[in-house]
C-alpha positions in Angstrom: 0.0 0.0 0.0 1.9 3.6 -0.4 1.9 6.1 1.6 -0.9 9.3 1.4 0.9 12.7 0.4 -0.4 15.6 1.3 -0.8 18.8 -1.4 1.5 20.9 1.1 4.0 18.4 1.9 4.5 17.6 -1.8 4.5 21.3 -2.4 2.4 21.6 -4.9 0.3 25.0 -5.5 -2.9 26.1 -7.4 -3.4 29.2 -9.2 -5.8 30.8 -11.5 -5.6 29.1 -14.8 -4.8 31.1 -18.0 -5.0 31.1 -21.7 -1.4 30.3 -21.9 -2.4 27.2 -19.9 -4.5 26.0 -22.1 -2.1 23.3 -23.8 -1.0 21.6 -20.9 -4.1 21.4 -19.3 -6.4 20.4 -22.2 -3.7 17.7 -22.6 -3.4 16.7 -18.9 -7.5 16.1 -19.2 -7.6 14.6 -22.3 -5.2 12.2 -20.6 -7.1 12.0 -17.8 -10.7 11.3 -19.8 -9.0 8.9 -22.4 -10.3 6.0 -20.6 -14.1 7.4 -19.3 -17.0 5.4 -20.5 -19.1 8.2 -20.8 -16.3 9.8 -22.9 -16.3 6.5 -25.5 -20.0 6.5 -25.4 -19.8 10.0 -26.9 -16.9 9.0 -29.4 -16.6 5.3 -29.6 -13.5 5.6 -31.8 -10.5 5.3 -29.9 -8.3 7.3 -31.5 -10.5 10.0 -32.5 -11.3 10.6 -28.8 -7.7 11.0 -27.7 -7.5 13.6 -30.8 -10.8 15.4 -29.8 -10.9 15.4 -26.2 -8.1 17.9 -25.3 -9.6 20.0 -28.0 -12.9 19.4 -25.9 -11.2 20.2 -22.7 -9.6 23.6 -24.5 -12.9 24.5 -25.7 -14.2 24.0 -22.6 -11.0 26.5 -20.6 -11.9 28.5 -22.4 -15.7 29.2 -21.8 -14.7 29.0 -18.4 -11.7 31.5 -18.1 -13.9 34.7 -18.6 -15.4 33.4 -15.3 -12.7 33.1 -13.5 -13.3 30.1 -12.0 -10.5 28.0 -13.6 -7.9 26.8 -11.3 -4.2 24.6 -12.2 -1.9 23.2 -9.7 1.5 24.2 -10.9 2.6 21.2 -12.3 -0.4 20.7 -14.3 -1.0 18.0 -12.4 -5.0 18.8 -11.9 -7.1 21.5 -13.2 -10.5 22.5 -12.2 -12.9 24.3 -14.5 -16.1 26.0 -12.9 -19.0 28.2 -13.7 -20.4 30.2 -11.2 -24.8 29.5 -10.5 -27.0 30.4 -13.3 -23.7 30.6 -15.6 -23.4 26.5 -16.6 -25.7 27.4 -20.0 -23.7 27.7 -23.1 -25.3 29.5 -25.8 -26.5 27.7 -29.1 -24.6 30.3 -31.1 -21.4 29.6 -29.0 -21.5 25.8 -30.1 -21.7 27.3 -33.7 -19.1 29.4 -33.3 -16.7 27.0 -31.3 -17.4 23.7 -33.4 -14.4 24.3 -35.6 -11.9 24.0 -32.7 -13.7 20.7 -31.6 -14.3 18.5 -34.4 
């Protein structure tokens, strides 16, 4: 069994997330997602959903980031994206707009 480490004692930090972030943390996620099953439910093809997902998870930074509610440990070892209440609902025309950088 190994040993618990604590955030502090392995001195690791979170900050605000920015748009310069986006690469390593859309790749961290994708990562992260590749083996979901609700992820292969969406995209059942293996190898298309580790191309689209950190595309997904970079679409995704940033609708969160004018929020500022997306947070990064400094490693890029976790990421957190939020909206705040009432904010979750993504526009029609934003999918429109955005579907180039996802598919």
């Amino acid at each position: 069994m190994s040993e618990t480490v604590s955030a502090r004692a392995a001195d690791v930090s979170v900050r605000d997330a920015t748009w310069h972030d986006a690469a390593p943390i859309s790749q961290m996620l994708g990562r992260a997602f590749a083996d979901d099953p609700f992820m292969h439910y969406l995209i059942p093809d293996e190898a298309r959903c580790n191309r689209v997902l950190p595309r997904v998870f970079r679409l995704l930074l940033k609708l969160g980031l004018p929020h500022g509610a997306c947070q990064v440990t400094t490693g890029f070892e976790s990421a957190t994206y939020w909206r705040p209440p009432n904010a979750w609902h993504i526009p029609f025309w934003q999918y429109i707009t955005d579907r180039k950088s996802v598919v």
